[in-house]
N, C-alpha and C positions, 0 to 999 in steps of 0.2 A: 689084882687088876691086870688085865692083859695088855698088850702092847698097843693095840686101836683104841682101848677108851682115853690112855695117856695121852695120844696123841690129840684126841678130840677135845679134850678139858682143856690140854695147852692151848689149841687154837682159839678156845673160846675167850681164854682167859688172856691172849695177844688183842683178841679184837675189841675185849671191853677197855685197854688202856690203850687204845688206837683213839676210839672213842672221846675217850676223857683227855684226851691231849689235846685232839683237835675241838673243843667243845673249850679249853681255857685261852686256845688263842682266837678267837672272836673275840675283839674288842669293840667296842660299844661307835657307833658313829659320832665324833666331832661336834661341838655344836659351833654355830658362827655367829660372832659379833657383830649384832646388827646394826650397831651405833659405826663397825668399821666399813660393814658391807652395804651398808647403803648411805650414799651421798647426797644430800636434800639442797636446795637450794632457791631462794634463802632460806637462812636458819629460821625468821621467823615469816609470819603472813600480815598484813596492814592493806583494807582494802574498804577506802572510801564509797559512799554510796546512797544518793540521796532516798528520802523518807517515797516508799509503795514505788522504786524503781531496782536494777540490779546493775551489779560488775563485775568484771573479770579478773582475775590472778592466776601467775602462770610459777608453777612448779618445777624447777629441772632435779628430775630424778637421775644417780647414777649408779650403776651396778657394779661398783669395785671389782676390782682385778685382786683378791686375797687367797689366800688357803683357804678351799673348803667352798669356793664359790661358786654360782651355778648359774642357769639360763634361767631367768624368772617373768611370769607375771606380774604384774604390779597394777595395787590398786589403792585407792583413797578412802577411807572411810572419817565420820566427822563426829565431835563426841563435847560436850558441856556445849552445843551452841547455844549463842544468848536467845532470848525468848521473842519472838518477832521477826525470825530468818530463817528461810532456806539455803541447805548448802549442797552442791552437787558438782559432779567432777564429772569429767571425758568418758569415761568408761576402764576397762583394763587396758593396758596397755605392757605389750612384751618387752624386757630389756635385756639382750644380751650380756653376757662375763666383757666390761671394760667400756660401755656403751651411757649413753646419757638421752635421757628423753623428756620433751614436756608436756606434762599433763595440765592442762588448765582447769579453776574451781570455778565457780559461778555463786556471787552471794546474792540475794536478793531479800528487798524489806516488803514484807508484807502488810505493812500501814500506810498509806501515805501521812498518818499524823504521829509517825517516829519519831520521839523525839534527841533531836542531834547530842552527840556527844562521842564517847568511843567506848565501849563494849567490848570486855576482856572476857576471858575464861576459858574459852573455847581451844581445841588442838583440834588438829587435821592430824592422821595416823596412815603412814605410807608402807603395806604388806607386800612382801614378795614372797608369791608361792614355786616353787619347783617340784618337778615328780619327783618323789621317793628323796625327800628333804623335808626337813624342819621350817615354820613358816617361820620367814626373819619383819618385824616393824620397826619401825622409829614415829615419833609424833615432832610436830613442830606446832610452838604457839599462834593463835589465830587472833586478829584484831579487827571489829569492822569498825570505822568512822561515820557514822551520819552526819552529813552535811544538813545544812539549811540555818535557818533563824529557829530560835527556843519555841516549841509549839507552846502556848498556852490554852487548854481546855476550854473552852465556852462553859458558863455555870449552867447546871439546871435546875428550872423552877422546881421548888417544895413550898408545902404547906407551911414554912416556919416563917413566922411573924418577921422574925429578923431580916437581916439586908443579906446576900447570899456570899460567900467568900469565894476567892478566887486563888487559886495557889498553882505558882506556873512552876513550870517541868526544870528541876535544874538539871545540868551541863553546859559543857561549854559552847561557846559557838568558832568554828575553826575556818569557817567559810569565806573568804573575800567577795566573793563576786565571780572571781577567774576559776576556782577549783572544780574538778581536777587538775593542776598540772604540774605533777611531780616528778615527770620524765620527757625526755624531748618528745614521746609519742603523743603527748596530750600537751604541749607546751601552746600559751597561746600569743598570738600577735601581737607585736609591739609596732605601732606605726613611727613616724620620725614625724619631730615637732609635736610629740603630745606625751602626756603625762597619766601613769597609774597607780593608784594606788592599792596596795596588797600585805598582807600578815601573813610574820612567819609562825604557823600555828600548824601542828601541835609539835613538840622537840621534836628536832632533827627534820624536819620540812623543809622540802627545795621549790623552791620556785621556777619552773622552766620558761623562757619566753622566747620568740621566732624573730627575726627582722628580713628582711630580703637587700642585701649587699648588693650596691654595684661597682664592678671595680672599678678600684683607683680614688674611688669618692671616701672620703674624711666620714667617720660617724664617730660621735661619743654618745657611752652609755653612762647614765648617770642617775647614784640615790643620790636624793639633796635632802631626804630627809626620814632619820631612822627614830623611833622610840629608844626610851633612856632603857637599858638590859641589854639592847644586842648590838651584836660588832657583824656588820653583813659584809659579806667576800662577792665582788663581780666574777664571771670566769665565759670567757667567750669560747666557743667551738664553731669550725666549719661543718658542713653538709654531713662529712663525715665521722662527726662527733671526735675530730681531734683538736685539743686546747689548741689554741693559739696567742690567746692575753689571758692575765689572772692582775686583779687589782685588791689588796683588805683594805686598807687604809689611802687615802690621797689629802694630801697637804697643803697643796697651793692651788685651790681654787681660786684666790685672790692674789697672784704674783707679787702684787706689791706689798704682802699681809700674810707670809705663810706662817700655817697652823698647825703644827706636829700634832696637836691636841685632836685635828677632823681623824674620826674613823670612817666616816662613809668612804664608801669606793666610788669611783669612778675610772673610766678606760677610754682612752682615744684611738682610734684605731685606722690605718688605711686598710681599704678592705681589698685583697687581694685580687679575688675573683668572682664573677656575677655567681649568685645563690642565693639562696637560705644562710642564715648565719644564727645560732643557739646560745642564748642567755640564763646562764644558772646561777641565782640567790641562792644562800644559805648563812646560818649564823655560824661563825669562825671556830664557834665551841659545841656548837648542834641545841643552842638554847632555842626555846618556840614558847607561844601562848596565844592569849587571846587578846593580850593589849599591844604584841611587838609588831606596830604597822609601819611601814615605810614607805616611801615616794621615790618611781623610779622613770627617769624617759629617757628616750632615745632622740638625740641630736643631729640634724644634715648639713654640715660645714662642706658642702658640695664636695670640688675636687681639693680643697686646703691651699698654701701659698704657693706651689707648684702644681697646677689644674695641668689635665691633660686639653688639647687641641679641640678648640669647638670650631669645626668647619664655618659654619655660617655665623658665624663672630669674625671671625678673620676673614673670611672676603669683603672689604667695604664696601659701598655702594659706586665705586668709581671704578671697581675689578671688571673684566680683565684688563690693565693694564700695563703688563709685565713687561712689554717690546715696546719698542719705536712706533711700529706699523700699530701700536692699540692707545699711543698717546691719546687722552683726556683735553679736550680745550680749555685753556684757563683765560680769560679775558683781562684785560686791564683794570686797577681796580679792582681786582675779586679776590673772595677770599673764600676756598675749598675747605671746608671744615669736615676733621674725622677719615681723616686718609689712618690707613694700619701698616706697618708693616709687619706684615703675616703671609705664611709661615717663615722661617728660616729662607734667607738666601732669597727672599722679597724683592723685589725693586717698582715704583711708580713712577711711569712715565706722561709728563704733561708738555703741549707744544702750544706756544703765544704767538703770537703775530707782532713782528718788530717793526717799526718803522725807519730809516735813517734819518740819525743825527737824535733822535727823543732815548730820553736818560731811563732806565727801567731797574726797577730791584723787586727781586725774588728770594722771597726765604721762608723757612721752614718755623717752628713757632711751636714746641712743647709744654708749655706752661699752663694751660688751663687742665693738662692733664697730669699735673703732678699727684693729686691728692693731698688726703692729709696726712698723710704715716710720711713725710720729708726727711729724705738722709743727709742730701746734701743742696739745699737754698731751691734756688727754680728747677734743679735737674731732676728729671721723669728716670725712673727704676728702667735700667734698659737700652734708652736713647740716645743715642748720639748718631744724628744724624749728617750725610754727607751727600751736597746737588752738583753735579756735571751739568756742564752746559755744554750744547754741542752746534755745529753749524745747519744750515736747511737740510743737510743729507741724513740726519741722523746718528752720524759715526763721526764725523771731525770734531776734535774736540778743541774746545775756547777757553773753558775756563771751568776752573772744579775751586770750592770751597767746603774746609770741615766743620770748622767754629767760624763764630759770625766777630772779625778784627776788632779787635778792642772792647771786647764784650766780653762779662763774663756769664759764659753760655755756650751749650753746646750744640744749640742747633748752628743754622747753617745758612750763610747766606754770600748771591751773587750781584755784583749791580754792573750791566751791561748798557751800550752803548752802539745798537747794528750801524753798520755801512754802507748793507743792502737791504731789502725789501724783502719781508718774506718770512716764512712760520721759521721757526725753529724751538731747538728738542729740547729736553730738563730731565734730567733724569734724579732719583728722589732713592737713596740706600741708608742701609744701619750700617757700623764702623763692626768688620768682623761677620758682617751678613747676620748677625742675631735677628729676631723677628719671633715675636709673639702676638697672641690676640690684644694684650698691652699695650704693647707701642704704639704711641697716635699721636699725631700733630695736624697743623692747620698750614695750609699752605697759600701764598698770598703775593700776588705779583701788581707794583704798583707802577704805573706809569707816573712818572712825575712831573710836576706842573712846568712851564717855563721861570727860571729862574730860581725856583722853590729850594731852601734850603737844610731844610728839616724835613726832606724826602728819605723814608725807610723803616727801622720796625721801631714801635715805641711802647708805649705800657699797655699791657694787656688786665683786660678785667675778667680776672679768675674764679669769679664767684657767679660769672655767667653761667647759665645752663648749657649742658652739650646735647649737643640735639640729637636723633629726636627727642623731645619732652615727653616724660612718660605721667599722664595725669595723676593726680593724687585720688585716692580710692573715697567715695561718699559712702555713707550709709551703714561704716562699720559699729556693730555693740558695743557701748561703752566698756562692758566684761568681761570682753574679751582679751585673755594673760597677752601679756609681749614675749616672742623666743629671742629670749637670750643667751651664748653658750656660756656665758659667765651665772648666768640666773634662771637655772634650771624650773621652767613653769611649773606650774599647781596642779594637780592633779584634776583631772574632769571626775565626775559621777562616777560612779563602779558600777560597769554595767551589771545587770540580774541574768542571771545562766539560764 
């Protein structure tokens, strides 16, 4: 063999384990765990929906960020659904490597004489395809609820002699009245001063409800009344679905009588700021059925024992009175009912007409508005009042009084005596300038007879009406509940969706 064919067999025989070298390092592509590389959300599906109507659920798919992950397609397919539904999704949808997207289903019942219950078996299966990749799925379980009342079939006539039977659909019935509302999005209205009744059905059901807060104002929300199995938790949120009360259990519905033994919840609450405000029931363990019903309402204890400023409460019907120059005439004889002093730093100013040498007394008179919550004997929450008396200019002063001498009392009174002829001033303050829509007295200037000795203030009858009288209402139904916040009313009828 000559020296060129050597060389040619060599090269052939370099290039076939060239070959075969490069032919055992090609390794096989990777495959990717689709349970890592795709994120579903929720785990599972649960999507109420009444008989020959549909609804919606929404899926958030996410595309991990793993070894081996790619820019994907994604799509939904539907697989054992129960017999009576369609189901149908968005379309594809692209998700980028780290990226989250939602696709929403659409169930619909194609009977309207479906009958209610909840319908298992079904998955929804989420694919992602990439070019020159392996198709990655995962599935999640699918639930739909029909709502309504139990359909019972109408019999149809036969030829049999016999009487015809009637055999009605079992399942349960999960429906209140309210449902859907198992999220603030479908949450439904809770008005103040009324009562609803609702069931936590099926496990784990939340109850959402709305109220419209306004600030500053007192609301309590209140079950008064649960079925024996569940232990229900209140929990309030603002506008922007952040908590703000959570109540399981409440004890002293009856202060004088408390009951470690009440689970029901209730929540008082001052409500911050004008909105929307979100009520969410649930059972403390996630129990539900079809007999755990409860009674729940919402209370308006207005602004509570610290009310903010009602403008037109606080100006009396004698305002403006504030100066000298806007003094009010009080006559001889008269008595001013329902003077305020409001707001803060208040003063009424009233001017009489003296005569000389005639005996006069003026005084103030808080007593018929004590009420009945009494801290301490005739004294008004608030009042202590104090009268200046001044000369015809309005500025000289004669004579000031805090408490009325030898009384025990704190209003306030002056007994004068002119020497000239001629109006003069009275000025009417709280001790400290306090001043709310509360403070109220009667004011009462008597000229006294000649000689008269039993001239000044004497018993006052407390169980007179303050005027104005506000009539008593005719013509209300006998059955109609009393609101009471200690007696949380009845529920009304549940209305039909």
């Amino acid at each position: 063999m000559n020296r060129s064919s050597q060389l040619r067999n060599a090269g052939f025989a370099i290039l076939i384990i060239f070959s075969i070298t490069l032919m055992s390092l090609q390794l096989p592509t990777s495959s990717v765990n689709a349970q890592q590389a795709i994120g579903v959300s929720p785990s599972s599906i649960s999507v109420s929906v009444a008989p020959g109507s549909s609804n919606t659920a929404t899926l958030t798919i996410t595309n991990s960020n793993i070894t081996g992950a790619a820019d994907r397609n994604f799509t939904l397919g539907f697989s054992n659904t129960p017999s009576g539904f369609t189901t149908t999704s968005s379309g594809t949808t692209f998700i980028a490597v780290g990226n989250s997207q939602a696709i929403q289903i659409t169930i619909a019942s194609t009977s309207t004489s479906q009958a209610p219950g909840e319908y298992t078996g079904g998955s929804v299966t989420v694919t992602g395809r990439a070019t020159s990749e392996n198709d990655i799925s995962t599935s999640v379980p699918l639930t739909i609820i029909v709502t309504g009342a139990t359909f019972t079939p109408t019999p149809s006539l036969t030829a049999t002699t016999g009487p015809a039977t009637i055999t009605p659909t079992p399942g349960p019935v999960c429906s209140d009245g309210f449902e859907p509302d198992n999220n603030p999005a479908s949450s439904r209205n809770l008005d103040v001063n009324t009562a609803q009744q609702h069931a936590i059905c099926p496990a784990n059901d939340e109850d959402w409800l709305v109220f419209g807060g306004v600030a500053g104002k007192v609301y309590t929300v209140d079950v008064s009344r649960q079925d024996p199995g569940i232990d229900l938790t209140l929990e309030i949120f603002d506008k922007d679905l952040n908590s703000i009360a959570f109540n399981d259990d409440f004890y002293n519905r009856d202060p004088a009588n408390p009951n470690p033994g009440d689970t029901k919840p209730r929540i008082t609450i001052r409500i911050p700021f004008d909105g929307p405000y979100f009520v969410k029931v649930r059972d403390a363990a996630g129990r539900g059925g079809v007999n755990y019903i409860y009674d729940i309402a919402l209370l308006d204890e207005s602004y509570g024992p610290t009310p903010s400023l009602v403008r037109e409460i606080c100006e009396d019907r004698f305002e403006p009175d504030g100066l000298p120059e806007q003094a009010r005439l009080i006559t001889s004889n008269e008595i001013q009912e329902e003077h305020r002093l409001c707001p803060t730093g208040d003063a009424d100013w009233v001017m009489f007409f003296g005569k000389t040498g005639k005996r006069y007394i003026i005084f103030t008179d808080t007593r018929r508005y004590v009420g009945s919550n009494t801290v301490n004997g005739e004294a008004q929450a608030g009042a202590d009042t104090v009268i200046v008396l001044t000369d015809r200019d309005g500025v000289s002063l004669l004579d000031v009084n805090d408490d009325i001498p030898g009384a025990s009392s704190l209003d306030s009174q002056i007994e004068f005596t002119p020497e000239v002829d001629g109006f003069y001033f009275v000025q009417i303050k709280n001790v400290g300038d306090i001043g709310n829509q509360f403070i109220r007295y009667d004011l009462t200037l008597l000229l006294c007879l000649p000689g008269q000795t039993d001239c000044g203030r004497g018993a006052v009858n407390t169980t007179a009406p303050v005027q104005p009288i506000t009539p008593q209402p005719t013509g209300t139904p006998a059955n109609e509940f009393v609101l009471d916040p200690t007696n949380t009313p009845r529920p009304t009828a549940t209305p039909t969706p």
